[in-house]
C-alpha positions as CSV (number, residue, x, y, z in Angstrom):
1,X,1.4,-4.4,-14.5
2,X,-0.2,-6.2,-11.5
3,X,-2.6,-4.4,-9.2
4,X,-1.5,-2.9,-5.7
5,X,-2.4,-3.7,-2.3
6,X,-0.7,-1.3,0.7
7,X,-2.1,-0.6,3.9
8,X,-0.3,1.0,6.5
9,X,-0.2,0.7,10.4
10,X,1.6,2.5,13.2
11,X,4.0,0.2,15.3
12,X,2.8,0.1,19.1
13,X,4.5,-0.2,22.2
14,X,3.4,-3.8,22.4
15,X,5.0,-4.5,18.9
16,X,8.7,-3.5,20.1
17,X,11.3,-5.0,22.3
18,X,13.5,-3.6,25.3
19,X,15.4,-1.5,22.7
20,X,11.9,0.5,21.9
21,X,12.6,-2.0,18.0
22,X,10.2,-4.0,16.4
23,X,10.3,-7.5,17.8
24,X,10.7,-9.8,14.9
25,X,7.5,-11.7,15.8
26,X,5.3,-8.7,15.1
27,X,6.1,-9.0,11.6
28,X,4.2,-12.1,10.9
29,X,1.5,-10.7,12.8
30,X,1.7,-7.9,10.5
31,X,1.9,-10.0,7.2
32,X,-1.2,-12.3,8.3
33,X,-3.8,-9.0,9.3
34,X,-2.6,-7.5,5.5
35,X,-3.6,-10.8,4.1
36,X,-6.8,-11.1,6.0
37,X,-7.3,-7.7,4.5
38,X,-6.4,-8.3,1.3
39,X,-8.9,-11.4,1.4
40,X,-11.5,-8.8,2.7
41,X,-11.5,-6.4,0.0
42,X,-12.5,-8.6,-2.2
43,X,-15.1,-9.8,-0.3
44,X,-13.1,-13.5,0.7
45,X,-11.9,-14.1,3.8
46,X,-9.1,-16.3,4.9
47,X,-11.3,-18.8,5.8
48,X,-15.2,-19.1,4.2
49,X,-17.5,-21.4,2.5
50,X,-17.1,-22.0,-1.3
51,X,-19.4,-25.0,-3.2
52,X,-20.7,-25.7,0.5
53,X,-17.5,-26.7,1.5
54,X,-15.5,-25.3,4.7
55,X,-12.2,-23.8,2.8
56,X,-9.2,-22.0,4.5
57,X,-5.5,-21.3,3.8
58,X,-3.2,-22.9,6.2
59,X,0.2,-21.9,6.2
60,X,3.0,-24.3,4.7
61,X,6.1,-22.1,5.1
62,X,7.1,-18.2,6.2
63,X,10.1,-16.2,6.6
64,X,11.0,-12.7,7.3
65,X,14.0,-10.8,5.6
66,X,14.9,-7.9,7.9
67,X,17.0,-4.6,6.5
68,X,16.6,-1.9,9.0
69,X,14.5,-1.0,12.4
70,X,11.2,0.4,13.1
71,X,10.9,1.8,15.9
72,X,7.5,2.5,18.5
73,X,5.4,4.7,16.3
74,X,6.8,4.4,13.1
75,X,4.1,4.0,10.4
76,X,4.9,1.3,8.1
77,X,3.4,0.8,4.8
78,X,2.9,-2.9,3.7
79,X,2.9,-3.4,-0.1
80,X,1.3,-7.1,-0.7
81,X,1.5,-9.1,-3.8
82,X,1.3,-12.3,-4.8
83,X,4.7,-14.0,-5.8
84,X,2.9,-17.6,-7.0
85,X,0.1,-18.4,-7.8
86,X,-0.3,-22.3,-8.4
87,X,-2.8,-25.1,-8.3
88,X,-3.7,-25.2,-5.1
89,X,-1.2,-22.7,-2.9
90,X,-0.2,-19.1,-3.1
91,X,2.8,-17.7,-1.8
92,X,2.8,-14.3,-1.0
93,X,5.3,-11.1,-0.1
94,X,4.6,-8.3,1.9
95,X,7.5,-5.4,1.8
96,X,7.1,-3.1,4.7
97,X,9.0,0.3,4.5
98,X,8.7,3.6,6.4
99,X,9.2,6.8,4.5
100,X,10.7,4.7,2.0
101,X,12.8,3.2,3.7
102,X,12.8,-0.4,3.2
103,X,12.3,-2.3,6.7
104,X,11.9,-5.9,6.0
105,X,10.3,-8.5,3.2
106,X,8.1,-11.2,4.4
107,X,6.8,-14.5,2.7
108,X,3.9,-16.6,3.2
109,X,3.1,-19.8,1.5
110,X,-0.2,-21.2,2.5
111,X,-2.3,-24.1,0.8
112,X,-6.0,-24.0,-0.3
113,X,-8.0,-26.8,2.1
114,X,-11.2,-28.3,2.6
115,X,-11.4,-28.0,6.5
116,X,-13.4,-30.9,8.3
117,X,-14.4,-31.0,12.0
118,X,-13.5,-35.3,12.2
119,X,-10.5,-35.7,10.1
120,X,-7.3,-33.4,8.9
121,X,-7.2,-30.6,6.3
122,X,-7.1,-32.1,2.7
123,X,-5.6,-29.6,-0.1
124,X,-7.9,-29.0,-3.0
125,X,-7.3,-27.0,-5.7
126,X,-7.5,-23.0,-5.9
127,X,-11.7,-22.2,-6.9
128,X,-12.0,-20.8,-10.2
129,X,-13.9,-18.0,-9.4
130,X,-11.3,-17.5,-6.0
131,X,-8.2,-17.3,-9.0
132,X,-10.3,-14.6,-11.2
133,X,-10.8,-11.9,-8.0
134,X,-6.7,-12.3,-6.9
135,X,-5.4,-12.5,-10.6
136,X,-4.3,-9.0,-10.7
137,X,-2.5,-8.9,-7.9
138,X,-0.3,-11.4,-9.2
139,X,3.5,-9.8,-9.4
140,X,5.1,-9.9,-12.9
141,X,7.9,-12.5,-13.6
């Protein structure tokens, strides 16, 4: 059984439309700061130094299933896992819910890369010791 990772946060004004709903766009801000959490308690960031080299997770791909409103101040709770794990990307899902009810399912795929200042991104495999610490969080097939 993989590990958990949920953190929840309270929908402000700023997050909602006209209608006093979620705008849709708040969700990916919402995925990205539980990932940058995730990375942080386990002592990684989303972008950090590993072998001396400049390595950070640009995004490849993300989408946002949506299955019923929040609304300004709802607390949602954001379950992350991680859907794939392969040789040098991740993809991840975060299900938001509020009392249980489920609100919407996001995916992220981003790309491990060494990041230069001259010259573009180049992917590079996953670090070893990066694949131990996120291992458990891997979901079940």
């Amino acid at each position: 059984m993989p590990q958990s990772f949920t953190r929840q946060r309270m929908v402000e004004f700023a997050d909602t439309d006209m209608a006093g709903i979620m705008h849709f766009a708040s969700f990916f801000h919402y995925m990205e700061s539980v990932e940058h959490e995730f990375f942080r308690s386990l002592g990684l960031s989303v972008y950090t130094q590993i072998e001396g080299k400049a390595i950070s997770f640009p995004r490849v791909a993300a989408k946002c299933d949506f299955k019923s409103p929040a609304k300004c101040e709802d607390v949602l709770d954001a379950n992350f896992k991680i859907l794939r794990l392969g040789r040098t990307s991740l993809t991840y899902q975060i299900d938001f819910s509020c009392e249980g009810r489920p609100v919407a399912t996001g995916e992220i795929t981003c790309v491990c890369c060494h990041i230069f200042h001259d010259r573009p991104p180049e992917s590079t495999p996953l670090p070893a010791d990066f694949v131990k610490l996120i291992e458990p969080f891997v979901a079940a097939d």
